[in-house]
C-alpha positions in Angstrom: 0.0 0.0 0.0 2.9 2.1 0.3 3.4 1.7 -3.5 -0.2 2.7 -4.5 -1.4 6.2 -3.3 -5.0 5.6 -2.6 -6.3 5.6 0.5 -9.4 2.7 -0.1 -6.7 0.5 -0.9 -4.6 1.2 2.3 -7.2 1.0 4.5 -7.8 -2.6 2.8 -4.4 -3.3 3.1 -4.4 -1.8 7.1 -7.9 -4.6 7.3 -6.0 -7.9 5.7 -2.6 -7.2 7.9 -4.6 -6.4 11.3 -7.0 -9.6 10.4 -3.6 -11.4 9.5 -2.4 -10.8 13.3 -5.4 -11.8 14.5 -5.5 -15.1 13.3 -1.6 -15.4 14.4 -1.7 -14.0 17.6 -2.9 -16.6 19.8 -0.9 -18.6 18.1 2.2 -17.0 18.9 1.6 -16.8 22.7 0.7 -21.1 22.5 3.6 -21.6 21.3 5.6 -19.7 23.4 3.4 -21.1 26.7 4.8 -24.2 25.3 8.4 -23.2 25.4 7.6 -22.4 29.1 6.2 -19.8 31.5 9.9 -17.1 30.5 9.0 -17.3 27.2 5.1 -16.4 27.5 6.3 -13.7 29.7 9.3 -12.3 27.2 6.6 -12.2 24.3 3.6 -11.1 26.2 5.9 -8.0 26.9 7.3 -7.6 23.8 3.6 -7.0 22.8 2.8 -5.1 25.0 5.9 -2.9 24.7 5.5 -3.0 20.4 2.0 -1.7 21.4 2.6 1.3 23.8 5.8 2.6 21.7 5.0 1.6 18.2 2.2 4.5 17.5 5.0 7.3 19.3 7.2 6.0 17.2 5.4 6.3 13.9 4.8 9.7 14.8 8.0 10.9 15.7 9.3 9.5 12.1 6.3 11.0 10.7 6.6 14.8 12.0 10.1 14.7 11.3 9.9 13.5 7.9 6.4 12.4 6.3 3.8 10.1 6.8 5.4 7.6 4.4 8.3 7.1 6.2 6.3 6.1 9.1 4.3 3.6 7.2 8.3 2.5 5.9 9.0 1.8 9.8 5.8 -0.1 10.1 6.7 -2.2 6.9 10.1 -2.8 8.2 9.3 -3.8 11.8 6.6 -6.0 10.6 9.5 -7.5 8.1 12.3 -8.1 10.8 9.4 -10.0 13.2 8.3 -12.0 10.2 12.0 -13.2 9.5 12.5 -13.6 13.7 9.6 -15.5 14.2 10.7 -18.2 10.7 14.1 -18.7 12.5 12.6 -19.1 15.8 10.0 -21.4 14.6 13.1 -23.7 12.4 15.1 -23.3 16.0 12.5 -25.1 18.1 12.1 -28.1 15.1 15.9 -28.5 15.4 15.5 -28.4 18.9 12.2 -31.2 19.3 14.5 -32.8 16.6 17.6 -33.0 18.3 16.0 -34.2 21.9 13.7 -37.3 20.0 16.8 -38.5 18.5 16.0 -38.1 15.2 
């Protein structure tokens, strides 16, 4: 949506991304509870931190630059947890692998 300058589209693309965490979400914090009560804690905060700062954040980019560049930040956050949580997810199969012997 950063690429196309119409807002009907960007709020559609603001809908599918916020519906896309939703469905994730829960899914995130099961498999952390899994992992153990530290690691439900850890991302529980994370959340909650991402969620307090991220809109101060945006701003701050925003007022000192424009708009877009915030939206850039939001795009590249959202990028870095995508590729975190792919490496954390292949850590914990080499990890089930490696302790059922396999």
């Amino acid at each position: 949506s950063l690429l196309i300058m119409n807002i009907a589209i960007t709020w559609l693309a603001f809908a599918v991304v916020g519906l896309a965490i939703s469905f994730v979400q829960p899914s995130i914090y099961a498999m952390a509870a899994s992992m153990g009560t530290g690691s439900l804690s850890i991302v529980a905060t994370f959340s909650s931190v991402g969620g307090f700062m991220g809109p101060p954040i945006v701003g701050f980019i925003s007022s000192n630059s424009s708009l877009l560049y915030g939206m850039y930040f939001i795009s590249f956050s959202s990028l870095c947890i995508s590729f975190m949580a792919f490496f954390l997810l292949k850590l914990k199969q080499s990890n089930t692998l490696a302790n059922e012997g396999v």
